[in-house]
C-alpha positions, 0 to 999 in steps of 0.5 A, spaced: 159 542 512 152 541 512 147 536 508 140 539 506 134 536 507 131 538 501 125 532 502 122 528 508 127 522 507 127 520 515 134 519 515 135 527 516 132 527 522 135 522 524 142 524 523 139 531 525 138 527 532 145 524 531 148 530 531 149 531 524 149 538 520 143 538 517 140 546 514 133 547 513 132 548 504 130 556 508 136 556 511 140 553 505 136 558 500 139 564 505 146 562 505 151 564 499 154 557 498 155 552 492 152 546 493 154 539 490 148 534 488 151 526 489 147 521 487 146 515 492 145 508 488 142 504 495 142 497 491 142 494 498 136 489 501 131 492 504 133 491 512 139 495 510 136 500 506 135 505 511 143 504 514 145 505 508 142 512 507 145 514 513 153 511 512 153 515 506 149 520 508 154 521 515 160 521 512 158 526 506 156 530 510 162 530 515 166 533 509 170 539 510 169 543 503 164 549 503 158 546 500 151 545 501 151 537 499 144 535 497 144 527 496 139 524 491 137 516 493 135 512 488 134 504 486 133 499 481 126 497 480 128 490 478 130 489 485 125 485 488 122 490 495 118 488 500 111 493 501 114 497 506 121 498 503 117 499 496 113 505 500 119 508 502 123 508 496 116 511 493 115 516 497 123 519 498 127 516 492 129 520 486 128 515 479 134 514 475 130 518 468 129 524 473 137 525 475 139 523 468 135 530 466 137 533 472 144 531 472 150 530 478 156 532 481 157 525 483 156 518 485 156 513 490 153 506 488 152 500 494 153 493 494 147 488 494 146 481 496 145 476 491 143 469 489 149 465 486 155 468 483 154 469 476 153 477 476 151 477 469 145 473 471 143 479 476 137 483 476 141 489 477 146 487 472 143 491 465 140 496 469 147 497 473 151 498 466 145 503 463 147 507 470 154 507 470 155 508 462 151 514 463 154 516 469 162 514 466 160 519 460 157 525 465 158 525 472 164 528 475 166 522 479 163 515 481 165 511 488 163 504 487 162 500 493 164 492 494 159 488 489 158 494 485 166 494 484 166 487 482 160 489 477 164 495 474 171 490 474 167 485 470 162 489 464 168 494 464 175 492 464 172 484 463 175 482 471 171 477 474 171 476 481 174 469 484 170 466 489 175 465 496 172 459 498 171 462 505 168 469 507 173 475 508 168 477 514 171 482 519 176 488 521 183 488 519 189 492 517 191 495 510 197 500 509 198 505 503 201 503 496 201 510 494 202 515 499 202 521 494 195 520 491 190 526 493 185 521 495 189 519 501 192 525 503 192 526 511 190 518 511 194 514 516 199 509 513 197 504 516 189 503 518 183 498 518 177 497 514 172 492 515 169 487 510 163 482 509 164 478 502 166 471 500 169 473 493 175 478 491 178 482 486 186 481 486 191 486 485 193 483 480 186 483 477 186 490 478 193 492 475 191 488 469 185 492 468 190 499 468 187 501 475 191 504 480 191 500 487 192 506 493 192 501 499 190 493 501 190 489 506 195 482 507 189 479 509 182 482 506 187 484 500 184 491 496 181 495 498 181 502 495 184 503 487 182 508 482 181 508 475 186 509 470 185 517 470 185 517 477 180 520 479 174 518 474 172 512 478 173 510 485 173 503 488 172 500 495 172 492 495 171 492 503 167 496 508 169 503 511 161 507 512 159 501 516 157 503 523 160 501 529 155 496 530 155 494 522 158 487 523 155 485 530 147 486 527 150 482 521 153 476 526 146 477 529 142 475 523 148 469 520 146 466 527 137 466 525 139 463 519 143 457 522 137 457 527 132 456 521 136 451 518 138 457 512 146 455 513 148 449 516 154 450 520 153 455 526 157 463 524 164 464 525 165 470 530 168 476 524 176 477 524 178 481 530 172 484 532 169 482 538 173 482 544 174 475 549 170 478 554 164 478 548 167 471 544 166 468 551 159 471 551 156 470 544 159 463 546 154 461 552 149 464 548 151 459 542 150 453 547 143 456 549 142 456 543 143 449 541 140 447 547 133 450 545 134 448 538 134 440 540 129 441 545 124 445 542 123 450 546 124 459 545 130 461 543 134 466 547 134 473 547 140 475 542 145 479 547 147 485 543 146 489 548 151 486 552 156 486 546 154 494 544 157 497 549 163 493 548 165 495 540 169 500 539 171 503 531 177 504 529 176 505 521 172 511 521 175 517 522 180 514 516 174 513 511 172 520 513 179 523 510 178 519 505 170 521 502 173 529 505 179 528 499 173 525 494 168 531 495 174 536 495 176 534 488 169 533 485 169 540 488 175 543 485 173 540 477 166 541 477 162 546 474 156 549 477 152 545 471 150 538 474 155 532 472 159 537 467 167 537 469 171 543 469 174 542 463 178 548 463 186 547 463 184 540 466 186 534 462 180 529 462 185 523 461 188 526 468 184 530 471 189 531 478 195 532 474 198 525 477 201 523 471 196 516 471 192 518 463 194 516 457 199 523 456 
C-alpha cells in the first residue's frame, strides 16, 4: 500500500524514484482508504539520517494492509547535529510536542551511535524514556531497533546489555523460537538478519524480563522478541531495514578511521557478507593502503564500485513479512483516534489472544 508524501521530505522522492508507491496528499484525499500515522524516532547520526528514512519508509510502505501510511519523522534536540543535518531535520521533521498533541497509530524508534557504554549517560537517555512512557501508555505498538531496545530493556525492565568484547558485525542465520506468534506468520523458519553491535541483550535477559524471544541466532543471538503482551512492544537486536549496501558503506567508513588513526587496528571484513572474490579485492586494497600510509602519499580510491555489483541480500523479504504482520495488527486494534487501541472485546493485557498477558 502506498505512503503519502504529505511534506517535501526528499526521501519520497527518492523512494518515488526507486519505484516505490508513493500518493500525492490530492490523490490521498480522493481516495476512501484509512489511513495510519507512524512515528519514526531517527536517533541516527547525521551520515545515516537520510537512509534511515528511507529503510523504514521502504518497508512500511511495502505492507499489504489497505491503508494509506503517513509517517512522521522526528529526533531529540539534544542530539548533537551538524548545520546541514539540522536544517534538515528543521525543515521536515515533526516535534515530539506536536505528535504528543496530535497522536500515533504506531512507532518505530532507531538505534544511535554513542560515546562509552553507560547508556544512562546519553544525552538521549532522559528524552527517550519521556518519549517511550508516553508512547507505552498511548500508542498502539512501538518497534524498538537495536540500541533503542538496549535503552528500553535497561530503564523498563532493568536489563543492562553486556558488552561482548567483540563486534557482532555481519549477516548470519537465525531460526524461529515460536512459529505461532502473528508477527512471524508466513516468515521462513530459517532466515538471516544483519547486525552491527559490540554489545547484547541475552536470551536469557529477555525471558528474565517476561519477554517473549520469536526467533535468535547461535551466533548473533536474539534478534526479534516481543513484550509480555505480545504485541504492545516490538524489539529488533540486529539489523533487517539495512540496504543491501548497509554493512559495506559502514566497512568503508571503519577503513577511514584506521587511516586517520581513530582505531588501531585495520577493520575485519563482517561475517559472511563479502564473497571471496571481493575479500580478495578489499585485501589489495588494504595493502595499498598501508602502502600510501607509511609512504605519505594519497590514499586510493575505495573499491565500492567494484564490490556493489557483487553483494547480494538475503533478509529483506523476511523483514518485509514481518513489518507487513506488524502493520496488520496495529491496523486490526487501532481505532480511527490517533494512538488509541480498539479496545472492544480486546484484552489490553493480550491484545492478539495468544495467552501471553497476565489472564
Amino acid at each position: 500500500m502506498p505512503i503519502v508524501a504529505h511534506n517535501a521530505l526528499p526521501t519520497f522522492e527518492r523512494l518515488r524514484q526507486d519505484g516505490h508507491n508513493v500518493l500525492t496528499p490530492y490523490r490521498a484525499a480522493h481516495q476512501d482508504i484509512r489511513e495510519l500515522h507512524i512515528g519514526l524516532l531517527n536517533m541516527m547520526p547525521d551520515a545515516a539520517l537520510a537512509a534511515t528514512e528511507r529503510q523504514f519508509f521502504r518497508l512500511v510502505g511495502e505492507s499489504n494492509q489497505i491503508a494509506q501510511f503517513y509517517l512522521h519523522p522526528f529526533t531529540l534536540p539534544e542530539l548533537p547535529r551538524s548545520e546541514k543535518a539540522q536544517h534538515h531535520v528543521d525543515a521536515y521533521y515533526d516535534t515530539f510536542e506536536q505528535l504528543r498533541q496530535d497522536g500515533l497509530d504506531a512507532l518505530i524508534i532507531t538505534g544511535a551511535n554513542v560515546a562509552g557504554r553507560e547508556l544512562s549517560a546519553q544525552p538521549f537517555w532522559g528524552p527517550l524514556r519521556e518519549v517511550m512512557d508516553w508512547a507505552f501508555d498511548n500508542v498502539t505498538s512501538v518497534l524498538c531497533s537495536c540500541l533503542a531496545t538496549h535503552a528500553v530493556l535497561e530503564f523498563r525492565y532493568g536489563q543492562h546489555r553486556r558488552h561482548m568484547g567483540r563486534k557482532i558485525w555481519g549477516v548470519y542465520p537465525h531460526y524461529l523460537v515460536d512459529r505461532r506468534h502473528p508477527l512471524v506468520s508466513d516468515v521462513n523458519t530459517l532466515f538471516n538478519v544483519p547486525h552491527s553491535r559490540f554489545n547484547d541483550v541475552s536470551r536469557e535477559q529477555f525471558e528474565a524480563a517476561g519477554l517473549h524471544v520469536l526467533a535468535e541466532s547461535p551466533q548473533a543471538g536474539v534478534h526479534l522478541a516481543v513484550s509480555e503482551d505480545g504485541f504492545r512492544v516490538v524489539f529488533f537486536q540486529g539489523h533487517p531495514e539495512y540496504d543491501s549496501i548497509s554493512l559495506l558503506k559502514e566497512y568503508k567508513r571503519e577503513v577511514v578511521r584506521y587511516a586517520r588513526a581513530e582505531r588501531e587496528d585495520y577493520p575485519p571484513f563482517p561475517d559472511t557478507y563479502l564473497s571471496l572474490r571481493d575479500q580478495a579485492v578489499l585485501d589489495e586494497f588494504r595493502h595499498r593502503v598501508d602502502t600510501a600510509l607509511d609512504k605519505a602519499l594519497v590514499l586510493p580510491e575505495f573499491p565500492e564500485a567494484v564490490i556493489t555489483p557483487d553483494l547480494h541480500n538475503t533478509w529483506h523479504d523476511t523483514a518485509e513479512a514481518v513489518v507487513n504482520n506488524w502493520m496488520g495488527k496495529v491496523y486490526q486494534i487501532t481505532n480511527n483516534e490517533r494512538g488509541l487501541p480498539f479496545m472492544a472485546n480486546v484484552d489490553p493485557d493480550d491484545p492478539l489472544g495468544l495467552g501471553l498477558g497476565k489472564g
